[in-house]
Structure formats: C-alpha cells, structure tokens
C-alpha positions in Angstrom: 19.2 -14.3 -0.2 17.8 -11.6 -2.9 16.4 -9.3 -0.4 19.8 -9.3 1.5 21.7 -8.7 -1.8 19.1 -5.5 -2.4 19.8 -3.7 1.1 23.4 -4.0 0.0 22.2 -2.8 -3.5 20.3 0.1 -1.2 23.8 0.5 0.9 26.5 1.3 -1.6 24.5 3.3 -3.6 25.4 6.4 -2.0 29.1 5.4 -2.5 28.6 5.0 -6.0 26.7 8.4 -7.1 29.6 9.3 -5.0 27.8 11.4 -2.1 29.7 9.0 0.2 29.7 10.0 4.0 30.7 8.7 7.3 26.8 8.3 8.2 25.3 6.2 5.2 23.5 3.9 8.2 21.4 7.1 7.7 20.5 6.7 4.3 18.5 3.4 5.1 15.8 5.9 6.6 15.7 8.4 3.7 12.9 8.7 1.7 14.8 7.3 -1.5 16.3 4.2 0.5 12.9 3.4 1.5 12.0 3.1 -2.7 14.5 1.8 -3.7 14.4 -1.2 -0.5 10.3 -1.3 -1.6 11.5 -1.8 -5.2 14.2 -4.6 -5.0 12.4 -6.4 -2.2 9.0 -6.4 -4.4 11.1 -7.6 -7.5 12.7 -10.5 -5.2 9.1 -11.4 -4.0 7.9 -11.3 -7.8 10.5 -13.5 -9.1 11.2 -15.6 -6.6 7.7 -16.8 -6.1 7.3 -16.9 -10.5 10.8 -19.1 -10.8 8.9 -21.4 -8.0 5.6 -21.7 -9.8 7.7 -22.3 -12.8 9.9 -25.0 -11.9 6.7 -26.9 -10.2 5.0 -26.3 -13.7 1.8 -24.9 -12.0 0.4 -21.8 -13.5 -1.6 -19.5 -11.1 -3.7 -16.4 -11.0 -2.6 -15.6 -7.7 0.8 -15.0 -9.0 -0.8 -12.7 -11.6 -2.7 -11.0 -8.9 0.0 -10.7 -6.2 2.7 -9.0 -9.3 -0.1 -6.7 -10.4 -0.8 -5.4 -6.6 2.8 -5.2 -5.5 3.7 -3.5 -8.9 0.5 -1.1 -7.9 1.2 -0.7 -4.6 5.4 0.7 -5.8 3.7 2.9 -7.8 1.1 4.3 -5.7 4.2 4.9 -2.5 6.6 6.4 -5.0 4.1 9.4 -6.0 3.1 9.8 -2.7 
C-alpha cells in the first residue's frame, strides 16, 4: 500500500513543480522518476519491515544490515 502511494508521490510531482504536460506517463522513465521511485520504495521497505520487527518485539541485525545496504545502494545509483 506504501509503494503504491509513492508512484503516485512520483506521478503528481511534475504537476506540482508545475512542468505539467499531456505526457507525464513519460516521466516514470526519466532519470529523476527512477530516484525518486528507488527512494520512496526503499523508505517503504525500511519502515515497513522495522514497524514489523517492532510490533513482534524482535530486534535483528538483519534489519540493521538490510537499512544500511538499501540506504548505500540510493546513494551509490543517485551519483551515478
């Protein structure tokens, strides 16, 4: 339910900077789409999975590892 709420985080935010077109299906395959998709579909994956371990009342280093890697991984694709 997070991811879908990000792609349409990702979709109107060409209407709201205000470059609004007639083709903003094309702006899913733009370089910035593709960041911004990678960074609210890594923050849903972070969270989701954290709340989870929370509410169960496990701790885990797995978590630990898998936040650090995606947060890594965001960084290493948005300066390439």
């Amino acid at each position: 339910m997070f991811m879908l709420i990000g792609l349409l985080l990702v979709f109107i935010t060409p209407l709201v900077v205000g470059v609004g077109s007639i083709n903003l299906l094309a702006y899913f395959t733009s370089p910035e789409a593709i960041l911004f998709m990678l960074y609210y579909t890594s923050t849903t994956i972070i969270c989701s999975y954290g709340i989870w371990l929370r509410q169960s009342g496990r701790r885990s280093t797995v978590f630990y590892l898998m936040s650090a890697v995606i947060v890594l991984l965001f960084i290493f694709l948005a300066n390439f």
